[in-house]
C-alpha positions in Angstrom: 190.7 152.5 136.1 188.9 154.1 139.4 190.3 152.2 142.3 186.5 151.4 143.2 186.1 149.5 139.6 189.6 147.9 140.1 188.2 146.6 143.2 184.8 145.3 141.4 187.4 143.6 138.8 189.5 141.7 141.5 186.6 140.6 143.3 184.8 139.5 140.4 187.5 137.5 139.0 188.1 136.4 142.2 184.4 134.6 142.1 184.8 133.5 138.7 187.6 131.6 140.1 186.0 130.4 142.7 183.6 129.2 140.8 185.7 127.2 137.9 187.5 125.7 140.9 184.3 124.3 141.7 183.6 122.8 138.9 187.0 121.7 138.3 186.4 120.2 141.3 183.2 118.1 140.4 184.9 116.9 137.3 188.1 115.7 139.5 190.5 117.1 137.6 193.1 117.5 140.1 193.9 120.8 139.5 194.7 123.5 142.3 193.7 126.7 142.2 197.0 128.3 141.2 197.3 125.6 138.4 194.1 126.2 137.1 194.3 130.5 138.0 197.7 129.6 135.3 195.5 128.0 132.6 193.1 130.5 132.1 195.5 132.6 131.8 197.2 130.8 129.0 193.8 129.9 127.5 193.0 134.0 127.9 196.0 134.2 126.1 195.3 132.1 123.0 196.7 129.0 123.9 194.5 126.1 122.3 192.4 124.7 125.5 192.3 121.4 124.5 196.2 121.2 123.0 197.2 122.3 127.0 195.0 119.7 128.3 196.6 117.4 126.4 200.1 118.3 127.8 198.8 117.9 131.3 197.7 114.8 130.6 201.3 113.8 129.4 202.5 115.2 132.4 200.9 113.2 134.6 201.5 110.1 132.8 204.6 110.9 132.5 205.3 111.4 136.5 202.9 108.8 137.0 205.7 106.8 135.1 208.6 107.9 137.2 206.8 107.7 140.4 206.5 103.7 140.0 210.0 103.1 138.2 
């Protein structure tokens, strides 16, 4: 890959990022960046999308839990 389309890749990943962060946002999911930048990349990577929301959802109920024992 030419180091000019390289660049055009980073920078328009980089923006679709941005962009799912926004909306991530708007539907308050409480995910960071780098946490959601790490579930695309699973998702990407054939990971069912709605069996890893599932395990984040344990997560938090689950530290949510040990937080108020």
């Amino acid at each position: 890959m030419s180091s000019t389309r390289e660049s055009e890749h980073i920078i328009s990943a980089r923006e679709t990022l941005d962009t799912l962060y926004d909306i991530s946002q708007l539907l308050n999911t409480k995910l960071d960046k780098e946490t959601l930048a790490t579930c695309i990349q699973m998702i990407e990577s054939g990971v069912n999308p709605q069996a890893l929301a599932a395990v984040i959802q344990e997560l938090r109920r689950e530290a949510a839990a040990l937080q108020s024992s």
